[in-house]
C-alpha positions in Angstrom: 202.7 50.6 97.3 202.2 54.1 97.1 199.5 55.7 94.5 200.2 59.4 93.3 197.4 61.3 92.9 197.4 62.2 89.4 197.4 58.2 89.3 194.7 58.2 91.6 192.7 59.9 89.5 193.3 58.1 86.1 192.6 54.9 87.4 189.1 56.1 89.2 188.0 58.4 85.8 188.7 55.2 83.7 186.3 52.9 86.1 183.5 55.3 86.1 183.8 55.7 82.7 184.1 52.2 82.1 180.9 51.3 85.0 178.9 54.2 82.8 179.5 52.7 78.9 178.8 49.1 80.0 175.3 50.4 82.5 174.1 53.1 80.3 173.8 51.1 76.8 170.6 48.6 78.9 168.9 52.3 80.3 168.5 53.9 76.1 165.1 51.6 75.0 163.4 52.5 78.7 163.8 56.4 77.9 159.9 57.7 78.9 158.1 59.5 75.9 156.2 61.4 78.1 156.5 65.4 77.9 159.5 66.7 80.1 158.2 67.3 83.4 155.2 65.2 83.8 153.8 62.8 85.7 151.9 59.8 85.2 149.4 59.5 88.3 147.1 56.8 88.9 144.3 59.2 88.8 140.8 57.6 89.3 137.8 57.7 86.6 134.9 59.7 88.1 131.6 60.2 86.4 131.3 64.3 87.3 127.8 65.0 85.1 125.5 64.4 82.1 126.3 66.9 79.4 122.2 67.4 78.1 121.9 67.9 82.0 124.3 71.0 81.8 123.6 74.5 81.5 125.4 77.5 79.4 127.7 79.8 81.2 126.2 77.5 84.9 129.2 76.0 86.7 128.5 72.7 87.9 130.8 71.8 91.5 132.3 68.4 91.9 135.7 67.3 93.9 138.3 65.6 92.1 140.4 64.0 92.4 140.0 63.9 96.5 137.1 65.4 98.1 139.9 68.1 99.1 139.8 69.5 95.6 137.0 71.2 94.7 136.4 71.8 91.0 133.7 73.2 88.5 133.0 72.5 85.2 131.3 74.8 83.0 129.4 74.3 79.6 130.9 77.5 77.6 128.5 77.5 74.4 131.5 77.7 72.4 134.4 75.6 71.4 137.6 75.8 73.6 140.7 74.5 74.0 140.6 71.2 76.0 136.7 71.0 75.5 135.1 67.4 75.2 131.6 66.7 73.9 130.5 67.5 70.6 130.6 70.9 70.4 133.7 70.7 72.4 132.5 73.5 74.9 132.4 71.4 78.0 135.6 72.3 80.3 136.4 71.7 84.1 138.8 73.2 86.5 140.1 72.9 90.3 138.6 75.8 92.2 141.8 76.7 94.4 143.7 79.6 93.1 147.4 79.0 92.5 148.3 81.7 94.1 147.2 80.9 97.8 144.9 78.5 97.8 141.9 80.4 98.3 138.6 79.5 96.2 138.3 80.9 92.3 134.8 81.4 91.7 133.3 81.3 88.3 131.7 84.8 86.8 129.5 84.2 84.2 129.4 87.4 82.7 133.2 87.5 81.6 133.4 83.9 81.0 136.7 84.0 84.1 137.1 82.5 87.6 137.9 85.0 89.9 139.9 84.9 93.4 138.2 87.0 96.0 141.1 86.8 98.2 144.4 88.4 96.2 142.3 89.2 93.1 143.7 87.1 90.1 141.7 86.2 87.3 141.8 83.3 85.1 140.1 83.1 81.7 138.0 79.8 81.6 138.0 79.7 77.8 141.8 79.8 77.3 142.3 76.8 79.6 142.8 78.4 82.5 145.2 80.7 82.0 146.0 83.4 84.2 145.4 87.0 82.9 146.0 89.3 86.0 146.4 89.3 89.8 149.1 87.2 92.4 149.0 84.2 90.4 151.9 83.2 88.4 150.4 79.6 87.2 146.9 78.5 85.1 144.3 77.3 87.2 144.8 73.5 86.7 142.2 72.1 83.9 140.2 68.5 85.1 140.9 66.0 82.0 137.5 65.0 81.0 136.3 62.2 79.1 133.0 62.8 76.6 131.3 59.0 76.7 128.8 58.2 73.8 125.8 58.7 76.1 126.6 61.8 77.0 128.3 61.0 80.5 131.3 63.1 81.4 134.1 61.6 83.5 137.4 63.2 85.1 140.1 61.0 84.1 143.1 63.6 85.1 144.5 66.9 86.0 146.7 69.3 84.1 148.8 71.4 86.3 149.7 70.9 90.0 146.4 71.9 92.7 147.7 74.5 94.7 148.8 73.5 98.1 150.3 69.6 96.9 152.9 68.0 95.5 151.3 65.9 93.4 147.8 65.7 92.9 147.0 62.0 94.2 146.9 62.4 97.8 
C-alpha cells in the first residue's frame, strides 16, 4: 500500500497531536513556581560570623559555598537591600569579579568592591550591582540567614560565581 505524502503527513500531525493532549494534561499541576531562570541548589548552611562581632564598613572573608569561592561580608551601618539582622545592614558577596574572575576587593571609603584587574566597580549597598568597568553582571550576593543569637549563616547565592555553571561544585 502506497502512502502519499500529504497523507503522510496528516496521519503523523494527528498522532503527535493526539500523544501531546493525552501527555501534557498529567505535566500542568507539576508546573515549578520558582522565578523563570533559577535554580534550586542544594546549597549547604554555613555559620560565616557573629553580627555583635562585626565591624562597620570592615569586610569580614569567608568561602562559600566551596572553599573556591571566596566571599566577604560587610556590616554597612545602614539598611540595604538584601540585609539581614536588625538593622538589616549586614550583606555578603563572592569576591570574583564577573567579568574575569579576578578578586573584587572591598573600599571602604566608597562603600564599592573594586576589581584591580579590568577596573569594574560594584556598589555593595545596591546589592551588588555593577556601576562601571568590564563587567556586564552584579557581583553575586551570599543569602544570609540572621539567627536570634546573633549568628549569621550563608544559606545560598544570588547570581552565578564567575567561572561555573552552577554554583555547587
Amino acid at each position: 500500500m502506497s502512502v502519499s505524502r500529504r497523507e503522510f503527513l496528516k496521519i503523523s500531525g494527528s498522532v503527535a497531536a493526539g500523544t501531546g493532549a493525552a501527555v501534557l494534561p498529567g505535566f500542568a499541576g507539576a508546573a515549578p513556581t520558582q522565578d523563570a531562570g533559577s535554580t534550586v541548589l542544594p546549597y549547604p548552611r554555613k555559620s560565616v560570623a557573629v553580627a555583635s562581632e562585626l565591624e562597620e564598613g570592615k569586610a569580614v572573608l569567608f568561602h562559600y559555598p566551596d572553599d573556591s569561592s571566596p566571599c566577604a561580608l560587610i556590616k554597612m551601618g545602614r539598611s540595604v537591600p538584601g540585609g539581614v539582622g536588625p538593622n538589616r545592614d549586614i550583606v555578603a558577596f563572592s569576591t570574583l569579579c564577573t567579568y574575569m574572575g579576578c578578586p573584587a576587593i572591598y573600599d571602604q571609603g566608597t562603600r564599592t568592591f573594586r576589581c584591580g584587574c579590568h577596573y569594574s566597580v560594584f556598589d555593595a549597598e545596591m546589592a551588588g550591582q555593577m556601576v562601571c568597568g568590564q563587567a556586564t553582571e552584579n557581583l553575586p550576593q551570599v543569602v544570609l540567614e540572621y539567627g536570634g543569637d546573633g549568628d549569621l549563616s550563608a544559606t545560598a547565592i544570588k547570581g552565578l560565581i564567575y567561572g561555573r555553571q552552577s554554583n555547587i561544585l
